[in-house]
PATORPA-546229 format. One record per residue: y, x, z of N, C-alpha, C in turn; residue number from 1. Coordinates in pm, 1 decimal, padded with zeros to 6 digits, m for minus. Atoms other than C-alpha are relative to their C-alpha. Example, Ala and Ser with C-alpha at 12.3 -4.5 7.8 and 13.67 -1.06 7.14 Angstrom:
BEGIN
+----------+----------+----------+----------+----------+----------+----------+----------+----------+------+
|       ny |       nx |       nz |      cay |      cax |      caz |       cy |       cx |       cz | nuro |
+----------+----------+----------+----------+----------+----------+----------+----------+----------+------+
| m00119.0 |  00089.0 |  00000.0 | m00450.0 |  01230.0 |  00780.0 |  00120.0 |  00090.0 |  00000.0 |    1 |
| m00119.0 | m00082.0 | m00006.0 | m00106.0 |  01367.0 |  00714.0 |  00109.0 | m00077.0 |  00073.0 |    2 |
+----------+----------+----------+----------+----------+----------+----------+----------+----------+------+
//
This chain:
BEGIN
+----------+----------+----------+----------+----------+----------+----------+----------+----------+------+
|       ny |       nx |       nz |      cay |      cax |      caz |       cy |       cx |       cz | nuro |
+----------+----------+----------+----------+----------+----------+----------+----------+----------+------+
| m00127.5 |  00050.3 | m00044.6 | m00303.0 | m03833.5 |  02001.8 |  00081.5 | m00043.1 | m00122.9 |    1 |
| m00069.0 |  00072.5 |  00176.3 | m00071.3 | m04078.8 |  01730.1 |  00131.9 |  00115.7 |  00010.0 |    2 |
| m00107.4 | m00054.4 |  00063.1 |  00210.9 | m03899.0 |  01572.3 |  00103.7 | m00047.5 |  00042.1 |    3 |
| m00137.8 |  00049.4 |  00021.4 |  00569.1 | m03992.0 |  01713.9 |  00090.9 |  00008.8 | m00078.7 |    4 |
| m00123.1 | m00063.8 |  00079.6 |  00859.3 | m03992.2 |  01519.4 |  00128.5 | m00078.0 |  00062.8 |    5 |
| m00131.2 |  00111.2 | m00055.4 |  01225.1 | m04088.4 |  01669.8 |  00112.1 |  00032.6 | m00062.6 |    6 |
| m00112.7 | m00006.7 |  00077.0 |  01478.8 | m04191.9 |  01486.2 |  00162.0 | m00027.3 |  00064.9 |    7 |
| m00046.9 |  00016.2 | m00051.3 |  01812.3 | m04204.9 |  01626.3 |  00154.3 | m00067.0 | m00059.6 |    8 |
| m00145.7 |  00034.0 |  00083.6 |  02165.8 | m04414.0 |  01499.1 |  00084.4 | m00007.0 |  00052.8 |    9 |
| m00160.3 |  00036.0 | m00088.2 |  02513.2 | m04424.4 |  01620.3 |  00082.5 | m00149.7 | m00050.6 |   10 |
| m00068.8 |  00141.0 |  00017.7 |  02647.3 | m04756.5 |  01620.2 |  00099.3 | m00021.9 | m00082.9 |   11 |
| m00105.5 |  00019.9 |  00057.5 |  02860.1 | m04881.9 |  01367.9 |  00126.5 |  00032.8 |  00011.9 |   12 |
| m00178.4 | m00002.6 | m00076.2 |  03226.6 | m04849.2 |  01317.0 |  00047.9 | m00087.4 |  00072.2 |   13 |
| m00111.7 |  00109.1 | m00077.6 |  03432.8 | m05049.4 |  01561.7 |  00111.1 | m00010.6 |  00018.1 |   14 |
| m00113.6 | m00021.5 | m00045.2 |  03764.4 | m05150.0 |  01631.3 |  00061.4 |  00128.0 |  00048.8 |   15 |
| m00038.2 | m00070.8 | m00090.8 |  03860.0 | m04903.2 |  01850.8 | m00082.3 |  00161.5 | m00135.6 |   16 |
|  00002.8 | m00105.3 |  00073.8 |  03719.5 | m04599.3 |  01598.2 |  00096.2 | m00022.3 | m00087.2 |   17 |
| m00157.8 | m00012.8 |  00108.1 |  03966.4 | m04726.5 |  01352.2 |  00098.1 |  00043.1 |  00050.6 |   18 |
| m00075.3 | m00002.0 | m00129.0 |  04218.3 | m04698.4 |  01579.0 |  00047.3 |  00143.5 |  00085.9 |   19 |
|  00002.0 | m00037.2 | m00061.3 |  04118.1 | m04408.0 |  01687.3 |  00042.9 |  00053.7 |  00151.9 |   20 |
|  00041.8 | m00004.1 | m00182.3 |  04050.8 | m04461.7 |  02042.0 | m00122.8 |  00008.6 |  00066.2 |   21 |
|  00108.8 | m00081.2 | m00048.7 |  03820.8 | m04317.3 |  02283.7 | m00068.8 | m00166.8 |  00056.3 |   22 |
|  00074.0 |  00113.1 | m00053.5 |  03539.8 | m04579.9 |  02347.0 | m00054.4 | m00041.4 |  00159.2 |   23 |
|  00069.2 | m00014.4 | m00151.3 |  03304.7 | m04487.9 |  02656.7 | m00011.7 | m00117.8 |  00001.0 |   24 |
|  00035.4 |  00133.1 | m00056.7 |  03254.9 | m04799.4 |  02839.6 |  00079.8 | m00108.4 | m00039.4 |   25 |
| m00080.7 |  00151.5 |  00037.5 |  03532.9 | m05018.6 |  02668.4 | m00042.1 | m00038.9 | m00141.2 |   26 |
|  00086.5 |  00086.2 |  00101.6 |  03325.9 | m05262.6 |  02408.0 |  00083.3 | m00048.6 | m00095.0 |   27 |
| m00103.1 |  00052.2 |  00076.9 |  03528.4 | m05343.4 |  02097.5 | m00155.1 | m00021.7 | m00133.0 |   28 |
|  00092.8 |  00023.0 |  00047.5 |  03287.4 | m05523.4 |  01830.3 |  00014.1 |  00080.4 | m00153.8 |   29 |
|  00039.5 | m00058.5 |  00137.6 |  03175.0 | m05376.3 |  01464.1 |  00109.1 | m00051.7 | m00096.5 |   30 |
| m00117.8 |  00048.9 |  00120.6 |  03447.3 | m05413.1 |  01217.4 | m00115.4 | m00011.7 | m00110.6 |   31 |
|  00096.5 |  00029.0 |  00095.7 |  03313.9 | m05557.0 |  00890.7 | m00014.2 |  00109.0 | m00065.9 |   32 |
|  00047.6 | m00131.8 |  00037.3 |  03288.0 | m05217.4 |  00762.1 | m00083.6 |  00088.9 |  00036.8 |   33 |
|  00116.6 | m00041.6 | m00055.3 |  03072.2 | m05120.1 |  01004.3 | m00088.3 | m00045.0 | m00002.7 |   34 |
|  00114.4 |  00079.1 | m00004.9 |  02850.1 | m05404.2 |  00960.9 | m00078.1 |  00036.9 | m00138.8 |   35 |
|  00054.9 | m00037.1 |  00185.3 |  02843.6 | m05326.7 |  00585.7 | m00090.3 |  00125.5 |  00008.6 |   36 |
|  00037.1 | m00122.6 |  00047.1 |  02759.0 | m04926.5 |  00658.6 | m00154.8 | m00045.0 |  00118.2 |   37 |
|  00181.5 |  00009.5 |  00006.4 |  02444.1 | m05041.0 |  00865.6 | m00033.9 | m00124.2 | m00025.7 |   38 |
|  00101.7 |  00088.8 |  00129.6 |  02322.3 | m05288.7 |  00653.0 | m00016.2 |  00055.1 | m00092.8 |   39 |
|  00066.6 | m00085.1 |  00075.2 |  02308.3 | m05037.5 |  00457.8 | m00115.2 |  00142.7 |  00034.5 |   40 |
|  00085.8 | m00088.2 | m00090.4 |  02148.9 | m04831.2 |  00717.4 | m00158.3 | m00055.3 | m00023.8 |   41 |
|  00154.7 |  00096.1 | m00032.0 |  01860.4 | m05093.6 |  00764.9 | m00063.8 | m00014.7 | m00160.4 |   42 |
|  00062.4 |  00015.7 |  00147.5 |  01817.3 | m05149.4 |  00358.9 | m00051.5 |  00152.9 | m00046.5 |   43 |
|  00029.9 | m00153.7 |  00030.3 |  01776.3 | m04733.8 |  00345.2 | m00138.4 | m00004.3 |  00023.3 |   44 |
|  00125.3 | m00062.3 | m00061.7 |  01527.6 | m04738.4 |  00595.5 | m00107.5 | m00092.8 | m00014.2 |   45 |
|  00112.9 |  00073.6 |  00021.8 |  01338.9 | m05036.4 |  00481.0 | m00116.8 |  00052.5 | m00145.3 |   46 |
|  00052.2 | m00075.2 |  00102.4 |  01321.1 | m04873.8 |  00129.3 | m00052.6 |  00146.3 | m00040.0 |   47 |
|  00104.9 | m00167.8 | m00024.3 |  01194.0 | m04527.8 |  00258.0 | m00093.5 | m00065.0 |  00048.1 |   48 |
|  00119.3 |  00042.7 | m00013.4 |  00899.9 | m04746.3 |  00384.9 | m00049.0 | m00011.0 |  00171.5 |   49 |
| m00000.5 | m00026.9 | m00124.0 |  00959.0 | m04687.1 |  00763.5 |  00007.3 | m00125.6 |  00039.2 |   50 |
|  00058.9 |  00205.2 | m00095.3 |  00794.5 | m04973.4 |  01012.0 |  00006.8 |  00107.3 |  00150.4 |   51 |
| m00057.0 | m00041.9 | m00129.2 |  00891.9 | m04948.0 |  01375.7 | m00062.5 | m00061.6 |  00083.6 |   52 |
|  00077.8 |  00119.6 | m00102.3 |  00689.1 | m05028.7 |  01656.5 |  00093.7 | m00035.8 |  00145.0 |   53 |
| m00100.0 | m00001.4 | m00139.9 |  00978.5 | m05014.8 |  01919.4 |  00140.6 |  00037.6 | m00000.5 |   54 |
| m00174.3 | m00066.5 |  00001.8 |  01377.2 | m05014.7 |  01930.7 |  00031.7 | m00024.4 |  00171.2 |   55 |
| m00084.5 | m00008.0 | m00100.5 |  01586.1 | m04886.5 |  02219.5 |  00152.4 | m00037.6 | m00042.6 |   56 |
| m00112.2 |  00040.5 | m00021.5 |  01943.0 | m04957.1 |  02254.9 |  00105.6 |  00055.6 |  00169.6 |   57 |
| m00074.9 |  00004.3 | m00143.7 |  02229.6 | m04901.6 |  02540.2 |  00004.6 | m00178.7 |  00005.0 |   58 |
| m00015.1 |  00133.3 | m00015.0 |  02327.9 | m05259.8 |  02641.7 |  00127.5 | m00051.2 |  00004.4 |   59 |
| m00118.6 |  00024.7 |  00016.1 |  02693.7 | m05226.9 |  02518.7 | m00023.9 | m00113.4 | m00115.2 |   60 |
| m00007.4 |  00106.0 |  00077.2 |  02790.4 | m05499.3 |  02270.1 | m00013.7 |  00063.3 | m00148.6 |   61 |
| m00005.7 | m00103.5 |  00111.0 |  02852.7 | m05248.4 |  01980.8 | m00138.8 |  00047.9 | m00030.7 |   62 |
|  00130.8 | m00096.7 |  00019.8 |  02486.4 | m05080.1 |  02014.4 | m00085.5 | m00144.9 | m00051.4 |   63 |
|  00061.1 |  00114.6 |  00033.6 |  02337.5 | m05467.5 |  02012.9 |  00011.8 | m00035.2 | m00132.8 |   64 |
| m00031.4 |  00025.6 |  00096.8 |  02539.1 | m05587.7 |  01732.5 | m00112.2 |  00110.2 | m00125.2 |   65 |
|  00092.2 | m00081.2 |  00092.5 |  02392.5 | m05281.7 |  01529.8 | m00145.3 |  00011.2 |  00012.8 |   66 |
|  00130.5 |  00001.4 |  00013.9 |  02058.7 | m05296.4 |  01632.5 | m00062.2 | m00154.8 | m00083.0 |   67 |
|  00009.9 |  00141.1 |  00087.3 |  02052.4 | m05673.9 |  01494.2 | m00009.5 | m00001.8 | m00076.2 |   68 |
|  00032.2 | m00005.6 |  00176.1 |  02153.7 | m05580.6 |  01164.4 | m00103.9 |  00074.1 | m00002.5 |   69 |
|  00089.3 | m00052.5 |  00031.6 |  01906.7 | m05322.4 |  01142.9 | m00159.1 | m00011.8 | m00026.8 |   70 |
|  00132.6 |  00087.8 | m00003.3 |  01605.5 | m05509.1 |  01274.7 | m00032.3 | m00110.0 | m00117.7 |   71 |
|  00050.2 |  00139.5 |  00102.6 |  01696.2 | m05788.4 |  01061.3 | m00031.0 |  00064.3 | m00169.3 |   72 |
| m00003.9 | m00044.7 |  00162.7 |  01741.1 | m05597.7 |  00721.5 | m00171.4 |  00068.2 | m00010.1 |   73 |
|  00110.7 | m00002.9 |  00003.2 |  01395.7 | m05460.7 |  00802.8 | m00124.9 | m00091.4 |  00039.9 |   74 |
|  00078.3 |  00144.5 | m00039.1 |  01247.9 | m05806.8 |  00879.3 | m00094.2 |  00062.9 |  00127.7 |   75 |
|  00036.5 | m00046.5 | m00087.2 |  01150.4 | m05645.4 |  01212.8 |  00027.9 | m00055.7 |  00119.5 |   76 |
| m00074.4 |  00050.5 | m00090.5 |  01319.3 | m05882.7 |  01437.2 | m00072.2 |  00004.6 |  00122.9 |   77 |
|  00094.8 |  00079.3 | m00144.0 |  01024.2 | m05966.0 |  01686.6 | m00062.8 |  00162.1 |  00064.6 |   78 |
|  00104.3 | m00089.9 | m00057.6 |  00900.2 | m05581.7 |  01750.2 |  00094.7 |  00029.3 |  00147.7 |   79 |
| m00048.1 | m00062.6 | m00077.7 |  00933.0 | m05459.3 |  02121.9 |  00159.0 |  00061.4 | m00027.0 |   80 |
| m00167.8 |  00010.8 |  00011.2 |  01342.0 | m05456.6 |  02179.8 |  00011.7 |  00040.1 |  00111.3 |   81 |
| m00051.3 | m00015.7 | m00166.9 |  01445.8 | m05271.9 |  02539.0 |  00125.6 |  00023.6 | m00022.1 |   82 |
| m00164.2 | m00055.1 | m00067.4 |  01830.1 | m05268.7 |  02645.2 |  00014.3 |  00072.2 |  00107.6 |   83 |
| m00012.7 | m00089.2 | m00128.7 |  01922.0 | m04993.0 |  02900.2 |  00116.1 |  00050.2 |  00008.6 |   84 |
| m00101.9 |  00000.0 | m00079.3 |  02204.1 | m04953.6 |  03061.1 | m00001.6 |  00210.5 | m00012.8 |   85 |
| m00007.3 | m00185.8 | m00050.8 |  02146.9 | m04540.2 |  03119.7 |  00040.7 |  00074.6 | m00136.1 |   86 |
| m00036.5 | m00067.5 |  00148.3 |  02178.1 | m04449.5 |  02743.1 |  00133.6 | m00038.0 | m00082.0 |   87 |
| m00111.8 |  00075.2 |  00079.9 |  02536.8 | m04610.0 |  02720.1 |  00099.3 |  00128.7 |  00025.2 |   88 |
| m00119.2 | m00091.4 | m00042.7 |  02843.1 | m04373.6 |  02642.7 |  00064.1 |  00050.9 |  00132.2 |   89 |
| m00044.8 | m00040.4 | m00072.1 |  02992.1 | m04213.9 |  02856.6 |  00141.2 | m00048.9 |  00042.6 |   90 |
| m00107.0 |  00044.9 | m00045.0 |  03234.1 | m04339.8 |  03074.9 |  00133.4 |  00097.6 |  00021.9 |   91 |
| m00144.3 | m00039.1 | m00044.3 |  03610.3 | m04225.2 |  03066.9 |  00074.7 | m00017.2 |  00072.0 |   92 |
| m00093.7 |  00033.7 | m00127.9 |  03763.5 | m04353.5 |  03333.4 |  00107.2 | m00092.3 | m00018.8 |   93 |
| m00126.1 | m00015.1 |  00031.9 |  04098.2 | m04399.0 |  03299.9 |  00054.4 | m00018.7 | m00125.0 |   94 |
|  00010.5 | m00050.4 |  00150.8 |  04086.8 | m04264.5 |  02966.2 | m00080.5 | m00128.3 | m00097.0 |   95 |
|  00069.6 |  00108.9 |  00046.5 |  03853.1 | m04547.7 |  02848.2 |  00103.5 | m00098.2 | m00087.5 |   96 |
| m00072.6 |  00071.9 |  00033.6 |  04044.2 | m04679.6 |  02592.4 |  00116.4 |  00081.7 | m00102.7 |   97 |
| m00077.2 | m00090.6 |  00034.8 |  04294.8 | m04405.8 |  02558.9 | m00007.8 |  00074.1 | m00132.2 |   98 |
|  00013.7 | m00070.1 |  00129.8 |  04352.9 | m04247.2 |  02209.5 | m00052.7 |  00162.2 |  00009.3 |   99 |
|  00063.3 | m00101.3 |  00020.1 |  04141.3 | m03981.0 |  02130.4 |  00057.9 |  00124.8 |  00046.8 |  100 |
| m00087.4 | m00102.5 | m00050.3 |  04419.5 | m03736.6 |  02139.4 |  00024.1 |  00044.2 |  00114.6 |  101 |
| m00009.2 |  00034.8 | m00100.2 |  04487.0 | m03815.5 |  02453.4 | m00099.0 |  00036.1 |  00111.9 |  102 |
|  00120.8 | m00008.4 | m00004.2 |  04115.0 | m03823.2 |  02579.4 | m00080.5 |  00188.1 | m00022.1 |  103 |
|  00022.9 | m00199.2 |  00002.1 |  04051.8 | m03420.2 |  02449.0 |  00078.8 |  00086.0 |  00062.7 |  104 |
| m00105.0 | m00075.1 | m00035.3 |  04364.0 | m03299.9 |  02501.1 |  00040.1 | m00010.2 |  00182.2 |  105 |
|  00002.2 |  00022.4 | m00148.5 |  04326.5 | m03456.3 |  02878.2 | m00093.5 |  00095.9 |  00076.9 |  106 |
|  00149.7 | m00035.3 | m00027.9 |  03958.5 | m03400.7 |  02942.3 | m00023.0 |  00126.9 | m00021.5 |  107 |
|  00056.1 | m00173.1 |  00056.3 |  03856.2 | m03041.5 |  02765.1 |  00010.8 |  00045.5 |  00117.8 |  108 |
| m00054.5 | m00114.7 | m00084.8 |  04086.1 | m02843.2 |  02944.8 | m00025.1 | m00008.1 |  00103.5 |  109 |
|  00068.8 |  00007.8 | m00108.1 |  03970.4 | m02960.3 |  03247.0 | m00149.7 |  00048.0 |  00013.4 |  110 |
|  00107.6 | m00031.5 | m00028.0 |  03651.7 | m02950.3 |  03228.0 | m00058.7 |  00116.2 | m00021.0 |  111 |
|  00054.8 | m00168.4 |  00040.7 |  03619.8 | m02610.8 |  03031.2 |  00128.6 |  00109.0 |  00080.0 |  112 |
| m00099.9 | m00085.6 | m00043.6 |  03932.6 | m02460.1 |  03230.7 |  00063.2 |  00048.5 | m00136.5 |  113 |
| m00067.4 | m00071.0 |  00051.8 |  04084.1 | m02358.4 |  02925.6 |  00060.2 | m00139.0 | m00120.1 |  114 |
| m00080.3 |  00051.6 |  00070.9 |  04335.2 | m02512.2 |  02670.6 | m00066.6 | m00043.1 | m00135.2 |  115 |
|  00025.4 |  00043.3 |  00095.9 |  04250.6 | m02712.8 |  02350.9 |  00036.8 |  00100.3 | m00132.3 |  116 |
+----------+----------+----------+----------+----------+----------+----------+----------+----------+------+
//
């Protein structure tokens, strides 16, 4: 049986992390600082020697964007690429959008019954 190995990345910075605001399902694109920190992601992992026979993704705009740079900095563009919808953040509701603060200090206590 071959050896797996899975590697896993969190999508660039975006708008909305500067900002800090809670993302979930609302798509705000890669600030150029985020584009910079994975392109430096993808030049890491080209120069540790790592070849990829398959990238996943959610099918938010943010997860795309970063998988692009990554593929490309490892001249990997053409391997098996799936988008899926099931592996995308978690939706906030309401909150979607809402500043972080806002977002914990809402959410927690609910959900754990007890206070932040």
């Amino acid at each position: 049986m071959a050896k797996t190995r899975l590697f896993i990345a969190r999508h660039g910075k975006t708008m909305f992390n500067t900002i800090g605001r809670a993302q979930g399902w609302s798509d705000t694109p890669l600030t150029k600082e985020g584009e910079r920190g994975i392109q430096e992601l993808g030049i890491g992992l080209k120069e540790a020697g790592l070849h990829f026979v398959a990238a996943y993704s959610s099918d938010s705009g943010r997860t795309l964007q970063t998988m692009e740079i990554i593929l490309r900095e490892l001249g990997q563009e053409t391997i098996p690429y799936k988008r899926d919808k099931r592996i995308r953040e978690w939706c906030f509701g309401s909150l979607d959008g809402g500043y972080d603060a806002e977002l914990f200090n809402g959410v927690i206590p609910r959900v754990f019954d007890k206070p932040v």
